[in-house]
C-alpha positions as CSV (number, residue, x, y, z in Angstrom):
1,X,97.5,125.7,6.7
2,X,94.3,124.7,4.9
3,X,92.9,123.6,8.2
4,X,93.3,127.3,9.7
5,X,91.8,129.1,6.4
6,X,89.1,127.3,6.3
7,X,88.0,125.9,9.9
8,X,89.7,126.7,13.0
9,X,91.4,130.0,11.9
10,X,94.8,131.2,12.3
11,X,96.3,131.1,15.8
12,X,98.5,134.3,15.8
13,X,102.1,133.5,15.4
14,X,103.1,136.2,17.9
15,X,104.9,135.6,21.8
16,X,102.8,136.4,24.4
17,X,104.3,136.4,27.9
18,X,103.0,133.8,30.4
19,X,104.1,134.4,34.1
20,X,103.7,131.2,36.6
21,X,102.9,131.6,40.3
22,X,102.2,128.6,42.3
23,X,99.2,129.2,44.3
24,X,98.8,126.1,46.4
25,X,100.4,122.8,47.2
26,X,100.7,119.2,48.9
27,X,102.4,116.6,49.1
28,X,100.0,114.4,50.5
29,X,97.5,114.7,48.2
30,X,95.0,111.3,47.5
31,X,96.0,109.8,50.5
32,X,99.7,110.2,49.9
33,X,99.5,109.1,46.5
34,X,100.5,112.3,44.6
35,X,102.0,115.8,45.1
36,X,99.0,118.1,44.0
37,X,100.1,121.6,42.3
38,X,97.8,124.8,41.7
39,X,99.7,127.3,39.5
40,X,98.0,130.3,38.4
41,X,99.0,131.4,34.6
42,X,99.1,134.7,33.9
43,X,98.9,135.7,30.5
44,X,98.8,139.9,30.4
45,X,96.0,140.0,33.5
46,X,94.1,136.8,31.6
47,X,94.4,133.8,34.4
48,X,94.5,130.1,34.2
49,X,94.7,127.9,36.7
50,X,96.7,124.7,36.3
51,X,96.0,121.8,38.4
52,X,98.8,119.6,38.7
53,X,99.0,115.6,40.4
54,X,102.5,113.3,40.5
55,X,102.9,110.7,41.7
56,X,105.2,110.2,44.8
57,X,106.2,106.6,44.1
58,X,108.5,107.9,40.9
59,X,111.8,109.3,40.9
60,X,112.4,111.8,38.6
61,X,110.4,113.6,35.8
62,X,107.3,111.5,35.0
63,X,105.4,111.4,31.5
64,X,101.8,113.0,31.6
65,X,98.4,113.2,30.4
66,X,97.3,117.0,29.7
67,X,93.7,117.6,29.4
68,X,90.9,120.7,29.7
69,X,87.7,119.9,31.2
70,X,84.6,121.2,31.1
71,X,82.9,122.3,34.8
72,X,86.4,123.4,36.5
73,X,89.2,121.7,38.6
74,X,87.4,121.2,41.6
75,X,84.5,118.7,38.9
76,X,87.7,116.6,38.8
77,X,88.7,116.0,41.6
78,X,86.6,115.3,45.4
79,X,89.7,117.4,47.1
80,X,88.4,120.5,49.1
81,X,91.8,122.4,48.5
82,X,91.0,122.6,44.7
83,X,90.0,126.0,43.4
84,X,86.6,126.9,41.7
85,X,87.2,128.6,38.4
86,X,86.1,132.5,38.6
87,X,85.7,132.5,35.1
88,X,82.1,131.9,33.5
89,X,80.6,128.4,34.6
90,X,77.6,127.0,32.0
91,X,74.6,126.5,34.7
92,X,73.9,122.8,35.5
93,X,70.9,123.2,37.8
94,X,70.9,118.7,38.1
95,X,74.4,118.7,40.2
96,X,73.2,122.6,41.6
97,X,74.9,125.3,39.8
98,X,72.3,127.5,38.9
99,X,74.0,130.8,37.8
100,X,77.1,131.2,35.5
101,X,79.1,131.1,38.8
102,X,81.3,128.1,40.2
103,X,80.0,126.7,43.3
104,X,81.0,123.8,45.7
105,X,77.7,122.0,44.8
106,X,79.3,119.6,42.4
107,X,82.8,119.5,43.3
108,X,84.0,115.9,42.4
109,X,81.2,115.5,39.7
110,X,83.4,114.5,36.7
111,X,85.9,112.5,39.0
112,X,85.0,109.6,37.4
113,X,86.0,110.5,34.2
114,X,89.6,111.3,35.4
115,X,90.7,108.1,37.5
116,X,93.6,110.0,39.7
117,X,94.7,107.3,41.9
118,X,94.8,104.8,38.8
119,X,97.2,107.5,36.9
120,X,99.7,108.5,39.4
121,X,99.8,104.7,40.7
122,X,100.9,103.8,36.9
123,X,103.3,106.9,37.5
124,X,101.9,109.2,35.3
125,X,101.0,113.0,36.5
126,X,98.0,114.9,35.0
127,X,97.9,118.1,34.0
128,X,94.6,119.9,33.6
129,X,93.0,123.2,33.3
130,X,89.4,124.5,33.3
131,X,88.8,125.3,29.5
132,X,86.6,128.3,29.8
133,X,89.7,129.9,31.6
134,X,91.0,130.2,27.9
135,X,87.9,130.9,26.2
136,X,84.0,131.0,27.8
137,X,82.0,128.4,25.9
138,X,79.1,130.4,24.9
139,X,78.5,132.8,21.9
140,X,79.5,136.3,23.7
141,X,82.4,134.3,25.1
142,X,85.0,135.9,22.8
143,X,84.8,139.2,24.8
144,X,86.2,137.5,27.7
145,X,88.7,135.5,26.5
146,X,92.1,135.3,25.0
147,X,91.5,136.2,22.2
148,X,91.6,140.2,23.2
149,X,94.7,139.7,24.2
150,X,95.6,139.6,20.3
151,X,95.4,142.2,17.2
152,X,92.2,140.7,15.7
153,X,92.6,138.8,11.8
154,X,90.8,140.5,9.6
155,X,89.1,138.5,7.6
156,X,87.4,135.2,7.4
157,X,90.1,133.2,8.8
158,X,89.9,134.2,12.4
159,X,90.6,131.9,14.3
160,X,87.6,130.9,17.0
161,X,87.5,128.8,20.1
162,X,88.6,125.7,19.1
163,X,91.7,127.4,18.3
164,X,91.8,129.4,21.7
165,X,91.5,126.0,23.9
166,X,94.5,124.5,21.3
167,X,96.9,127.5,22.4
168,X,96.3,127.3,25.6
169,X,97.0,123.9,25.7
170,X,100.1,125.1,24.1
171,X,100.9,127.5,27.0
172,X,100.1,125.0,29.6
173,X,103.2,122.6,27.9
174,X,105.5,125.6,27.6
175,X,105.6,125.7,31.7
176,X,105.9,122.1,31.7
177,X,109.2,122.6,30.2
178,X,110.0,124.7,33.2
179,X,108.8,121.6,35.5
180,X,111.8,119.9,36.9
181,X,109.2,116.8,37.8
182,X,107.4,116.2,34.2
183,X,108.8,115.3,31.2
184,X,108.2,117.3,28.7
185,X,109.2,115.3,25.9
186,X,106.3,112.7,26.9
187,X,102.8,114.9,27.3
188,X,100.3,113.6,25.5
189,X,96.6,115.9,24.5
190,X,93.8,114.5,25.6
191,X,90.7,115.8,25.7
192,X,86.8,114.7,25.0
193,X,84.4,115.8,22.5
194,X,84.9,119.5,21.6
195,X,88.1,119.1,23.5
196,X,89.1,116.1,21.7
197,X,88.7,118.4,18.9
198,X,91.3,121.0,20.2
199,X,93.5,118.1,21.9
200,X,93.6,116.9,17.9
201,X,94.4,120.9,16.6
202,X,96.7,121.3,19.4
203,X,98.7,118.2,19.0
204,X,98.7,119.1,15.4
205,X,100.1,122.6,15.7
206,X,102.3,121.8,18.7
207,X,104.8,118.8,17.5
208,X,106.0,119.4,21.2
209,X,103.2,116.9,22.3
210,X,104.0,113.1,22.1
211,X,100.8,111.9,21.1
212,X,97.0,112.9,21.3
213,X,94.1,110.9,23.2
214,X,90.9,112.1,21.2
215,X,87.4,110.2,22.6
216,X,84.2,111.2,20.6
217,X,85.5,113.9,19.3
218,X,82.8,114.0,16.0
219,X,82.7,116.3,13.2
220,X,86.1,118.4,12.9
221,X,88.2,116.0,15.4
222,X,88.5,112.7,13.9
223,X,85.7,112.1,11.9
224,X,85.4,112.5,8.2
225,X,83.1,115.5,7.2
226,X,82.7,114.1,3.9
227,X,80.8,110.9,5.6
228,X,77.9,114.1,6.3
229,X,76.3,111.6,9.1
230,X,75.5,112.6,12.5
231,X,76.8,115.6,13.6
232,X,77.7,117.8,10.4
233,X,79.2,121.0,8.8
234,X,75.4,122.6,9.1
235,X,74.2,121.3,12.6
236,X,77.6,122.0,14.6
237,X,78.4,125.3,12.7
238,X,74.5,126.3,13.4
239,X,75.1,124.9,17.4
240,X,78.4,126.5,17.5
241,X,79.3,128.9,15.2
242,X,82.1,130.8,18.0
243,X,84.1,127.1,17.4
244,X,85.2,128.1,14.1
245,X,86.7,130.3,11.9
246,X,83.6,132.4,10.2
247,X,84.4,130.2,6.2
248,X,83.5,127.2,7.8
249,X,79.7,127.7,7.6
250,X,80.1,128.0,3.9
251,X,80.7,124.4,3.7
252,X,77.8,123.5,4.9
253,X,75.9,120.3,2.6
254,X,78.9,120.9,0.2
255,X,81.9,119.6,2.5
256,X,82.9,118.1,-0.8
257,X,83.9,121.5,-1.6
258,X,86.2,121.2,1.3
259,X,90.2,121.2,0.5
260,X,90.9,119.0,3.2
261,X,89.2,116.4,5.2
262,X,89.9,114.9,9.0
263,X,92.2,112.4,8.2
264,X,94.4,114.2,7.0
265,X,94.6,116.3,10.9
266,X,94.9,113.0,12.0
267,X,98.1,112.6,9.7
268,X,99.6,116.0,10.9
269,X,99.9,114.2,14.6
């Protein structure tokens, strides 16, 4: 698409196997709320972990919400049993982490901004997943992400991280449809900023997914590059150049020049 040549880059068309493990469960999880799930993903020796809450109040499969965040499951949730990532951690020395390595020192800092009891009490599950499992969100994060696990494009049309986070996204439905207790047929994308940006690519890509939640997404999720206000082609491609495919840039003060325009990913949903 016009999209992929010219600002996320191509996700490669090819299969790659993902193998599913559970690595830890309960069914008592939030106070007997929800049954909580850890599955490790393993795609050729590149893990992600998927953290999983239903509700136990609902028979049957449940619709979801599937989301990356940004600090690791254990951020999410105040629940000791929840893994820290092993993958690369940005350092946040105001909640404690001060090395590129997860620590317990802000488990349950982002809880607020995933209300578990309020979800699986409305009998939905959520499905999340530490993004920089899929792809570290830095500029050398390339080297240690999925993308190796691919033939590179040659070219300017490869595809960067945005489009890493989208795919896996992808790969985190596709054992959904193995889930006897989610419906696959009702997951919806959701995801904040740079993550409402891929929750918008993925969602776009994937017609699997029922709907996508995008908040604050900005330039290249759901607001127009033409308005060039805020945050533009030139400041986010200078901030984060590893986002994109490496054509983007050139668009930079002339996003009039562009073939396509954010709306129009909207209207691929």
């Amino acid at each position: 698409s016009q999209f992929a040549d010219h600002i996320y880059g191509h996700t490669p068309g090819n299969t790659i196997a993902v193998k599913s493990r559970l690595i830890e469960s309960s069914g008592s999880a939030l106070n007997g709320r929800a049954t909580r799930e850890q599955v490790e993903l393993d795609v050729q020796g590149h893990k992600i972990t998927v953290l999983i809450y239903r509700p136990n109040n609902v028979v049957g499969p449940v619709p979801a919400f599937l989301a990356l965040n940004f600090r690791g499951n254990h951020t999410i949730s105040q629940e000791p049993e929840v893994f820290l990532p092993q993958s690369w951690v940005p350092v946040d020395e105001e909640h404690g982490v001060l090395s590129n390595q997860a620590t317990d020192a802000n488990r349950g800092q982002r809880s607020r901004r995933y209300p578990l009891e309020m979800i699986v009490d409305r009998g939905y599950a959520l499905v999340a997943a530490y993004y920089g499992d899929i792809y570290p969100d830095h500029r050398a994060g390339r080297a240690n992400s999925i993308h190796t696990l691919f033939a590179d494009e040659v070219g300017s049309a490869q595809w960067g991280a945005i489009g890493a986070w989208a795919w896996g996204m992808s790969r985190m439905l596709d054992f959904i449809e193995q889930d006897q207790w989610i419906d696959a047929s009702r997951v919806v994308a959701v995801g904040h900023s740079r993550l409402g940006k891929a929750s918008l690519w993925a969602a776009a890509q994937d017609q699997r997914f029922a709907a996508a939640i995008s908040n604050n997404s900005g330039a290249v999720g759901a607001a127009l590059s033409r308005r060039q206000f805020g945050e533009t082609v030139k400041l986010i491609t200078a901030m984060f150049p590893h986002w994109f495919t490496a054509a983007f840039k050139n668009y930079a003060e002339k996003e009039a020049a562009l073939p396509v325009d954010q709306h129009q990913l909207v209207a691929l949903l």
